[in-house]
Each structure stands twice: as structure tokens, then as C-alpha cells.
C-alpha positions in Angstrom: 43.0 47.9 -3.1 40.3 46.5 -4.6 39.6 42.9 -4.4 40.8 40.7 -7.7 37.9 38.9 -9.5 39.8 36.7 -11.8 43.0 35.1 -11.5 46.3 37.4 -13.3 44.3 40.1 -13.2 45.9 42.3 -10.7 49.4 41.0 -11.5 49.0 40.7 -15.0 50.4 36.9 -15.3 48.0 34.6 -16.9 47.5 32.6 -13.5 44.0 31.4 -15.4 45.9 28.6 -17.6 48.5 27.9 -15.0 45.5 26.5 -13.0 43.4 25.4 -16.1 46.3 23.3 -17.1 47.2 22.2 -13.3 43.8 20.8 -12.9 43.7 19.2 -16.9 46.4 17.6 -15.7 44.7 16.0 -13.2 41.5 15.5 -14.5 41.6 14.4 -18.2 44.0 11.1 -17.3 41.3 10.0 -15.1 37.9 11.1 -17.2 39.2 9.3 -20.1 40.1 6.0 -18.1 36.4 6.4 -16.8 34.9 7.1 -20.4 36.7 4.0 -21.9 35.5 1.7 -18.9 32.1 3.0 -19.5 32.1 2.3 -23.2 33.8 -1.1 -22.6 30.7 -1.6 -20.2 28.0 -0.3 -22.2 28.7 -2.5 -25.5 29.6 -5.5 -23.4 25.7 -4.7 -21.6 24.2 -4.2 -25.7 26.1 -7.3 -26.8 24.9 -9.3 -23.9 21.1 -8.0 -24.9 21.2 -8.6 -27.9 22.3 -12.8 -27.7 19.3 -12.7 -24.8 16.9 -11.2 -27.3 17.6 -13.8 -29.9 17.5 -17.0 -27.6 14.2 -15.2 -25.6 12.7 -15.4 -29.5 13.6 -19.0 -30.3 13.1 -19.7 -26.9 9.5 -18.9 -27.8 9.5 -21.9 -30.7 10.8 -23.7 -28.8 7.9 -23.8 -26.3 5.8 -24.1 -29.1 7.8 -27.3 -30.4 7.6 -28.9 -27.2 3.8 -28.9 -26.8 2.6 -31.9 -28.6 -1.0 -30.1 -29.4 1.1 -27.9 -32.0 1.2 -31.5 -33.7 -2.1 -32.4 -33.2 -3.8 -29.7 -34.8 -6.7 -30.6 -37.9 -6.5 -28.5 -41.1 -9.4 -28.6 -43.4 -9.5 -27.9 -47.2 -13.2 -27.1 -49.0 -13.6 -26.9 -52.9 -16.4 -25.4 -53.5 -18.7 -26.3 -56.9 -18.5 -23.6 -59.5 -21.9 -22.2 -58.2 -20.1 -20.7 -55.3 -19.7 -21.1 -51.7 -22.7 -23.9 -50.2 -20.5 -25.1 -46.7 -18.1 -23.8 -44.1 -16.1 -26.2 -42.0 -15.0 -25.7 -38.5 -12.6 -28.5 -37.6 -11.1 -29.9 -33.7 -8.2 -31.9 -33.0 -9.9 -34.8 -32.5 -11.4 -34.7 -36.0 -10.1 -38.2 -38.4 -8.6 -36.8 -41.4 -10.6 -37.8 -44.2 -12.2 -37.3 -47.3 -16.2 -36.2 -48.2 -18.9 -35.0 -50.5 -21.2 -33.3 -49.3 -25.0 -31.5 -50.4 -26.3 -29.0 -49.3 -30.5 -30.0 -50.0 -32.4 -27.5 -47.8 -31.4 -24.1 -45.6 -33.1 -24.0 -41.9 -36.0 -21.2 -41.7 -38.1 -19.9 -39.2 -41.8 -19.3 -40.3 -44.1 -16.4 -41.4 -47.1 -15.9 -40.8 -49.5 -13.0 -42.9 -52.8 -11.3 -41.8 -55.8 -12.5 -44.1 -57.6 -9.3 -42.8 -57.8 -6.3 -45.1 -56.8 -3.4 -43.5 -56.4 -0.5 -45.3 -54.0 1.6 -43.9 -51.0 1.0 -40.3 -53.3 3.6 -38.9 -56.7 1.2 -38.8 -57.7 0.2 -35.2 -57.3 -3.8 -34.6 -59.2 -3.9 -30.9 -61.8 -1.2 -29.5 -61.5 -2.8 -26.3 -57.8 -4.3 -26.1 -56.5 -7.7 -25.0 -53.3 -10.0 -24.9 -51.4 -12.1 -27.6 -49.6 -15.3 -26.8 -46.5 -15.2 -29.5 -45.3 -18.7 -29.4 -43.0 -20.8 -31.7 -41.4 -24.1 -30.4 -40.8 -24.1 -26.6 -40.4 -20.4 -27.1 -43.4 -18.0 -25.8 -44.1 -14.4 -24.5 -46.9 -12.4 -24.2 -47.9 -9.0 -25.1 -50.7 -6.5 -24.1 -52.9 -4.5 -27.0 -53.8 -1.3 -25.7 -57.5 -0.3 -26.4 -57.7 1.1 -29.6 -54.8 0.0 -30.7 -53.6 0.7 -34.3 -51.8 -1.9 -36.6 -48.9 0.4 -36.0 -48.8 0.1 -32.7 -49.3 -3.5 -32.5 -46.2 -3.6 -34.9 -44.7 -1.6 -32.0 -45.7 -3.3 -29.0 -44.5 -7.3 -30.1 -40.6 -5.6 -31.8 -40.6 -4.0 -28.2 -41.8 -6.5 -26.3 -38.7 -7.3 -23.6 -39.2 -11.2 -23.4 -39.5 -11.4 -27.4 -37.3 -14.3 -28.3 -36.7 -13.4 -31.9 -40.3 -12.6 -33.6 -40.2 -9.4 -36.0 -43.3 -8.1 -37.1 -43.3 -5.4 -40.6 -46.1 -3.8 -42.3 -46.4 -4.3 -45.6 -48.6 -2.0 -48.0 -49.7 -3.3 -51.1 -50.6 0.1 -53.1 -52.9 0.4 -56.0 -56.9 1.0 -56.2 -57.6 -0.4 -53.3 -54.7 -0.3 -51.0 -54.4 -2.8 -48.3 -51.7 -3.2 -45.0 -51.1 -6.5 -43.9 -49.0 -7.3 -40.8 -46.4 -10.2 -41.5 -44.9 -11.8 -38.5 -41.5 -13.3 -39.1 -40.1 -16.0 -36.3 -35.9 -16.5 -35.8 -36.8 -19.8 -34.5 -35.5 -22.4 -37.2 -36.8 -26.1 -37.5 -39.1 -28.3 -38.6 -42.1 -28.3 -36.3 -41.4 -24.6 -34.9 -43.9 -22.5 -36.7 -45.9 -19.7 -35.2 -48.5 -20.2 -33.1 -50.1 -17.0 -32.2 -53.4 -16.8 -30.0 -55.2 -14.1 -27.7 -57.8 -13.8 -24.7 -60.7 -12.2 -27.1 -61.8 -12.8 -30.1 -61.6 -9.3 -31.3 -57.9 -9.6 -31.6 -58.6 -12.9 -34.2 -57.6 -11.0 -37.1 -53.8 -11.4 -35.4 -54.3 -14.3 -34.5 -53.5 -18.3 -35.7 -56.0 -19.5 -34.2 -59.0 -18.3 -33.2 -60.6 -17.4 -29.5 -63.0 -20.0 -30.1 -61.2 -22.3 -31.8 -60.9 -22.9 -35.5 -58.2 -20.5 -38.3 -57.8 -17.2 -36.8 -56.7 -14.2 -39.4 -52.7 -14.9 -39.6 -52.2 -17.8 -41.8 -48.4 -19.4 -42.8 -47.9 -20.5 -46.4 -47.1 -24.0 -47.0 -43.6 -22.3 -48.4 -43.3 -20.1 -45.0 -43.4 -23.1 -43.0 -40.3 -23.5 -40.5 -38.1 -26.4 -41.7 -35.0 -28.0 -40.9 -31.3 -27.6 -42.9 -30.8 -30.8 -44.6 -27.6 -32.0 -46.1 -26.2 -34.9 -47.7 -22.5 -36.0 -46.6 -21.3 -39.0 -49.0 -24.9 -39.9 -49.8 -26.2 -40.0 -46.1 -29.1 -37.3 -45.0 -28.2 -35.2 -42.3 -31.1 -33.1 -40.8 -30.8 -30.2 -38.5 -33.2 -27.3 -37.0 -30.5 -24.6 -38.3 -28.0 -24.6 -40.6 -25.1 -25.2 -38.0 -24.4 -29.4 -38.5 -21.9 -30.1 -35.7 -21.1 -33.6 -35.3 -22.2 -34.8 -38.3 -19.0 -35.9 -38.8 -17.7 -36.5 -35.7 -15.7 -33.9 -34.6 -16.7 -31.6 -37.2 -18.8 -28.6 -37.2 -20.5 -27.9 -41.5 -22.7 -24.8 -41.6 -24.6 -25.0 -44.6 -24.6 -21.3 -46.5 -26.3 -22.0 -50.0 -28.4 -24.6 -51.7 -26.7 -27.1 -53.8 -27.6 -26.3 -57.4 -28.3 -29.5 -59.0 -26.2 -32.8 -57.9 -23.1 -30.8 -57.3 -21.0 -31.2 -54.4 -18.4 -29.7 -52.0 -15.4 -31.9 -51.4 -13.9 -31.3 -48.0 -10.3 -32.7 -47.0 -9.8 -33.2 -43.3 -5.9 -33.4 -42.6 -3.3 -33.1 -40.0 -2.4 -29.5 -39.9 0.8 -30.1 -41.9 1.1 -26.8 -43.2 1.6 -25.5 -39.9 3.4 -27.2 -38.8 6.0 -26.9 -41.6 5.8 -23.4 -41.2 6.6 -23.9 -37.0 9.5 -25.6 -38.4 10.8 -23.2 -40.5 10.1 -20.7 -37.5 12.4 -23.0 -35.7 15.5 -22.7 -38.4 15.1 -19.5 -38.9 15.3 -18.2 -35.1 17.9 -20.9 -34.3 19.8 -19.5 -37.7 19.5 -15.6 -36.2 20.7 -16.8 -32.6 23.4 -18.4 -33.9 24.0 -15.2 -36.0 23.8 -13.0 -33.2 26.3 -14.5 -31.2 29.0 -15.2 -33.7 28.5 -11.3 -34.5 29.4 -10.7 -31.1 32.0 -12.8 -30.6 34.2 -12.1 -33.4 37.8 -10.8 -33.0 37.3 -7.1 -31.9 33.7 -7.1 -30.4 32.3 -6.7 -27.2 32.0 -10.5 -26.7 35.1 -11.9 -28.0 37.0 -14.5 -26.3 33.6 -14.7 -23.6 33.9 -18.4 -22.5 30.3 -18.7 -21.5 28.9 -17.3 -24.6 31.0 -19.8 -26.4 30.0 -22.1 -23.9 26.5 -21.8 -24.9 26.7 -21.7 -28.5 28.3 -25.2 -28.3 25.5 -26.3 -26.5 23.0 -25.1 -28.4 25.0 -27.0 -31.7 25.3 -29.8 -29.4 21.3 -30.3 -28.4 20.8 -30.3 -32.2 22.2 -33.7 -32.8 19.6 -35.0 -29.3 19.1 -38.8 -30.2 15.4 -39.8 -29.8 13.7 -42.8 -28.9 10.6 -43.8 -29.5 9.9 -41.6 -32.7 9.9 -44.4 -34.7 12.3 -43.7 -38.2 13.1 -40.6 -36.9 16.0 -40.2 -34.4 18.0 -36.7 -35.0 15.9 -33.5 -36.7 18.3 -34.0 -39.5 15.7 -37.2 -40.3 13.1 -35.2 -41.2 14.7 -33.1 -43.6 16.4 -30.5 -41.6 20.6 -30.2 -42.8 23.6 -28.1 -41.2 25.4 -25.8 -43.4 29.2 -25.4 -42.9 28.8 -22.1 -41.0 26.4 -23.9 -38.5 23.3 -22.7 -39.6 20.4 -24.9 -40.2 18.6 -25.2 -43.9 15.2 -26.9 -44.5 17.3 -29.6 -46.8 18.6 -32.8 -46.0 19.9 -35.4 -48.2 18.0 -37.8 -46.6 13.8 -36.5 -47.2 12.3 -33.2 -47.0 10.1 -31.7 -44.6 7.1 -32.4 -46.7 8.2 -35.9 -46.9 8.6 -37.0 -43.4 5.5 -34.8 -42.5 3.3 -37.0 -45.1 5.1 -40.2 -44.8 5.2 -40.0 -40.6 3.5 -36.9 -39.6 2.7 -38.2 -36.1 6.2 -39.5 -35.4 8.0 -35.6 -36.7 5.3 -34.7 -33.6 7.1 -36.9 -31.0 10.8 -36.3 -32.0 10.3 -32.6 -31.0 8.0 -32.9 -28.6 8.5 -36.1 -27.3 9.7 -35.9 -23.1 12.8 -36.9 -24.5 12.2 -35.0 -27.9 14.8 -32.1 -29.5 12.9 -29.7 -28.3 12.7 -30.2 -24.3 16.4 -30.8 -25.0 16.8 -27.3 -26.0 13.9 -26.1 -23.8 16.5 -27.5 -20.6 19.3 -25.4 -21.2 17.7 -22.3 -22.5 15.6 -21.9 -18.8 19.2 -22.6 -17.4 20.6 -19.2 -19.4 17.0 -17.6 -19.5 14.8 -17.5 -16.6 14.9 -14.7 -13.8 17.6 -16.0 -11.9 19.9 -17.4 -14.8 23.2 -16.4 -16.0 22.4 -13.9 -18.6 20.4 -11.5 -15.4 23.4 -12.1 -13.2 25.5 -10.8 -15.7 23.5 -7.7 -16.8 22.9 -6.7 -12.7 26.7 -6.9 -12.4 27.3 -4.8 -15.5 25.0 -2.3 -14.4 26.1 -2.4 -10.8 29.5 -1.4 -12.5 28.3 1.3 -14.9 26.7 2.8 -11.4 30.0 2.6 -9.4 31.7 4.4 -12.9 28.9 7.2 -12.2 29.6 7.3 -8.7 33.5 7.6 -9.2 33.1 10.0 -11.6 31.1 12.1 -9.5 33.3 11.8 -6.7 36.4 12.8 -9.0 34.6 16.0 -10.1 34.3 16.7 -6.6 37.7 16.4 -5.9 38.3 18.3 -9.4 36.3 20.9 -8.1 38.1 21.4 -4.7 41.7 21.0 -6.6 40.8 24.2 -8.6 39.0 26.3 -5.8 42.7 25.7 -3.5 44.2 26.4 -6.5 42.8 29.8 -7.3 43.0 30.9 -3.0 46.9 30.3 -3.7 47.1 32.1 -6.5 45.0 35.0 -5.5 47.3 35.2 -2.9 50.3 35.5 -5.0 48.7 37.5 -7.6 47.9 40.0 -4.5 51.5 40.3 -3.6 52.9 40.8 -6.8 50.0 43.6 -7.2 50.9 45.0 -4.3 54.7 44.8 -5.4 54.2 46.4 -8.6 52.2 49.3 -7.5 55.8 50.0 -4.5 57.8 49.2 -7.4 55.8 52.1 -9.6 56.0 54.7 -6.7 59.5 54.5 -6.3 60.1 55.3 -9.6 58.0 57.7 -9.6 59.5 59.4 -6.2 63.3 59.2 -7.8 61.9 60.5 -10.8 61.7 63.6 -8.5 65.0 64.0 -7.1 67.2 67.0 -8.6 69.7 65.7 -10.6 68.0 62.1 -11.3 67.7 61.1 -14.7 65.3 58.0 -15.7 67.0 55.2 -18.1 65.1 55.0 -20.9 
């Protein structure tokens, strides 16, 4: 007979959910038990995650608490006169906070120099024969070659081109009208006093570009008394200050003032030089609020029910985190705990910027340098924290030998779970050779069983019961 594809088929039983149910049986108990370990796993794994992620970010203040520069930063505050904008300030750690005027008399410039010569068009030729120019301005210099017949134009050209030029531009300018004239204006980058143009050449038929002549005496580019290169000057509490730019560093010790605008009149920019207290207050409320949201994240995690609860080194940690809060300093003078310099507890363990003892902005302008060494201090609050944090945090601390064996554990779930399908698998392929067996026979039984019938059927005087 032919062979029987699916099980019941040939015998007409439903063999198919005797072994769908046999193997169920077996199976489901076991999937479920692995499912629920893998879920207990997997949140424990996200829980665990999520306390490192907060105490990685407030590990992060924390570093920045216990580096002293943090506290020894300069901040500096300009008020401008109602003319607008004359200074910029650039300040360094070093700077003494303080408090100045200052004016803003002159802005550096380099010269200009204008050809007296009356050409009357870029295209008129400066030198049948050609020579060289010597472009100088200061200890500055470089040198460039006029090709025979050279046109204004092209002298234009050659010194803008020019690969040593050390910041000359040259521009045309064409005055129009009747008689229309082009005169070649040579600008130099080269601020202060005593760096104007000098501008000479190896023939006197380039003298018409020149500021002084080949032999001696006013060549044909002269600088106006008002295009004469001059130095930045700037008044800081009454004291003149010159310089060849507009860049004053030093002036004030430690400070860097770049003039941008003449003072109109007698008025004045005030400038504050302070301790960066601003920043620092904001560093501390960086430090609350990242302490707060650790603090936050494992008491989430820990509560009746979640994936943490009842985890004594989790709780562990949180009490040493609320312990390392109440670090006694020494040598911070008035200040001893944070809660000195205006920091409180609430009643749920979180920190507020509030204290019934000062403010922040209190023990910042009252002590500024001493709120510095209480965090940052070798003893300070924040190498307290900074200690126990590595401990938890660094590549071979607690939290990473907790989330390998987590995941080693997840991987042996995997593993059994494969293994069990395997063995599922091999369950229902013994199952269906058995029962193809059986479902063989009983064909086979069935089909004899039908013949018979059929032969008595036959037999005189036989009568099927119906």
C-alpha cells in the first residue's frame, strides 16, 4: 500500500494531536521556565544599566568638582557706553579680579600710500624697459619684478600676486569726469607707529611707483599725514596704553583688551574681572541635579516589585553615596560639610540648593576660594565621592562583573533552550516512527477487516446486519 504522509491518515485516528499534545507536554513546562528566567535576567541586566548610567553621569561632575581649576576660573563683565561696543576682553586664571575704566583714544592702522602721477587709464604703460620694486613696511619686505611694458594693471597684478607679499594690497582707483585719471593706492596690513610704506626700485623709470626716488629725493607714491601707520592707544583708569595693533594683552596683567571702536567723547567701558562664580554655581547645581537623578534611579529600581528589590549591594551603594555627602573637611576654612555652603537634604534624600544656614550665592561671594577647596580639596567632598564611584565604576568594578555574569547566564538560557528544541525535535520525530507504525497496522487491519465482509457478503444464505 502506499506509504502514509501524515500521521491518522491511513487509520483514520487523529494520531497528529496525540503527538502534538505528547510533545506540548513536554515542551511548554520547560519553554516557559526558560522565558521567565530570561525576562527575570533581562530587566535585572536594564535595571543594572540604568543605576550605571546615572552614577557614569554624575561621575562625570564629579570629576569636574574635584579639579581645583573648575574653581579658579576668571569671568569678566564689560558695559559698554551707549555709543556701542569700543572693547573686547579675553580673560586667564591668573587674572586679579578687579574693577576698570577704560578708553579707547586711537585704532592701530597700516599706511597708504597714493600715486601723484596722472595716469589716465589701468591700461597706461608705467616702464618701457621694466625693473624691480622693493615693497617694504617695518621689518617686513619683498620684491617684485615689472615686466617691460608693464601696464598699471599689471603692476596691480604682479604685487596682490606676489608669493612673499606680507600683507600689501594694491587697488586702482578711477576718478571719472573731464579728465579722468587712475591712480594706484597701496594699502599695508602692517599696523604701528613707525611701519609706513617704503616703496623703492632699481630705475628711475619705475619713480612714479615709488616713495622714494632712484636717485634719491620724493618718488611718485606719497602717504597722507592721515594715512600714516599708527599705533592703538587706550586709556585704562587714566593710564595710556599704546600698542602697534589693536590687540592690548597684558595691559592688565593677565588680560587680553582688543580695542574695536573709538571712544566717542570721555566715555568709558567699565570692565569687572571676577572669579567665575557663575560657573561655578551652575557646576553645582549640575552636581544636585545628577546626584538627585542617581538617587532617583536606584530607588526606582529598588522598590518592592522591581528588578532590583531587596539587592544588597545596590543598597549598599546608595548608603554610601548618602554617607560621602556628610565628608567632614579640613582646611576649608568656615566650610566643613556641602551643607555649609548652601546645599540642604530633603526628607526623600535628595539634595536642594537651600540651606538654612546661607545660599550658594552667599558662600560663593563671602568665601569663593574656600567653596573651591571643600570639593576639591585632596580631602574635599568630591574625591570622597570620586573614591567609591571608581570602586563601582571602572573596567574591572562591580557593576561589569555583574553585567558579564548576567549575560553569561542569558547565553547559557540560549544555549539550553536550543538544546531543548533539539531534544523537542527528536521527541516528536520517535514519536511519529511509532505511530506510523501503528497507524500502518491498523490500515492494514481495516482493509482484512473490509474484505472479509465483503467475501461473507457472498456466501448463499448470508445476510449482512444492518
Amino acid at each position: 500500500m502506499a506509504a502514509i504522509t501524515s500521521a491518522g491518515v491511513g487509520s483514520g485516528l487523529d494520531l497528529e494531536s496525540i503527538i502534538q499534545a505528547t510533545v506540548n507536554a513536554e515542551d511548554l513546562p520547560k519553554v516557559q521556565r526558560f522565558e521567565a528566567s530570561k525576562t527575570r535576567l533581562s530587566v535585572e541586566l536594564s535595571g543594572l544599566g540604568a543605576v550605571k548610567s546615572s552614577l557614569s553621569a554624575f561621575q562625570d561632575i564629579i570629576k569636574k568638582l574635584a579639579d581645583l581649576e573648575n574653581f579658579t576660573k576668571r569671568s569678566n563683565t564689560i558695559t559698554q557706553p551707549a555709543s556701542g561696543s569700543i572693547i573686547s576682553v579675553a580673560t586667564n586664571d591668573a587674572a586679579t579680579p578687579g574693577n576698570f575704566n577704560i578708553k579707547v583714544n586711537q585704532l592701530a592702522q597700516g599706511s597708504r600710500a597714493t600715486t601723484n602721477a596722472a595716469f589716465s587709464s589701468p591700461t597706461d604703460v608705467v616702464s618701457a624697459n621694466g625693473g624691480k620694486l622693493t615693497i617694504a613696511a617695518g621689518s617686513k619686505s619683498f620684491d617684485v619684478d615689472i615686466a617691460a611694458g608693464a601696464t598699471l594693471e599689471e603692476v596691480r597684478a604682479a604685487i596682490n600676486e606676489s608669493a612673499t607679499n606680507f600683507g600689501v594690497s594694491v587697488n586702482i582707483i578711477n576718478t571719472g569726469g573731464a579728465t579722468p585719471e587712475s591712480k594706484l593706492v597701496v594699502t599695508s596690513s602692517l599696523t604701528g607707529l613707525g611701519n609706513d610704506l617704503s616703496i623703492t626700485s632699481d630705475t628711475a623709470e619705475l619713480d612714479s611707483l615709488s616713495t622714494t626716488a632712484f636717485g634719491g629725493g620724493a618718488g611718485g607714491l606719497t602717504i597722507a599725514a592721515a594715512d600714516v601707520s599708527k599705533d592703538a592707544i587706550i586709556e585704562v583708569d587714566g593710564i595710556t596704553i599704546n600698542s602697534s595693533s589693536n590687540i592690548f594683552k597684558d595691559a592688565v596683567q593677565d588680560l587680553t583688551i582688543t580695542a574695536t571702536k573709538v571712544s566717542e567723547g570721555t566715555e568709558t567701558a567699565r570692565l569687572t574681572v571676577d572669579y567665575d562664580k557663575t560657573g561655578v554655581e551652575k557646576l553645582l547645581g549640575e552636581f544636585i541635579d545628577s546626584y538627585n537623578n542617581a538617587i532617583g534611579t536606584i530607588d526606582y529600581h529598588t522598590k518592592v516589585g522591581a528588578a532590583l528589590y531587596g539587592d544588597s549591594a545596590i543598597r549598599s551603594l546608595r548608603s554610601q553615596m548618602t554617607n560621602s555627602l556628610s565628608t567632614v573637611v579640613s582646611g576649608a576654612g568656615g566650610f566643613e560639610t556641602l551643607f555649609d555652603v548652601g546645599i540642604g537634604l530633603t526628607k526623600d534624600g535628595k539634595l536642594e540648593k537651600s540651606s538654612l544656614v546661607r545660599s550658594v550665592t552667599e558662600a560663593l561671594t563671602s568665601d569663593y576660594s574656600n567653596v573651591g577647596k571643600l570639593f576639591s580639596g585632596d580631602n574635599g567632598v568630591a574625591k570622597s565621592f570620586e573614591t567609591f564611584l571608581e570602586t563601582h565604576l571602572e573596567s574591572k568594578g562591580s557593576f561589569k562583573f555583574r553585567e558579564d555574569n548576567l549575560n553569561k547566564s542569558l547565553k547559557q538560557i540560549e544555549n539550553d533552550r536550543e538544546s531543548h528544541d533539539y531534544r523537542m525535535s527528536q521527541l516528536e520525530s520517535g514519536l511519529r516512527a511509532k505511530y506510523a507504525s501503528l497507524d500502518v497496522l491498523i490500515a492494514q487491519m481495516q482493509s482484512t477487516g473490509s474484505y472479509i465482509t465483503q467475501q461473507l457478503a457472498s456466501l448463499p444464505g448470508f445476510t449482512s446486519k444492518k
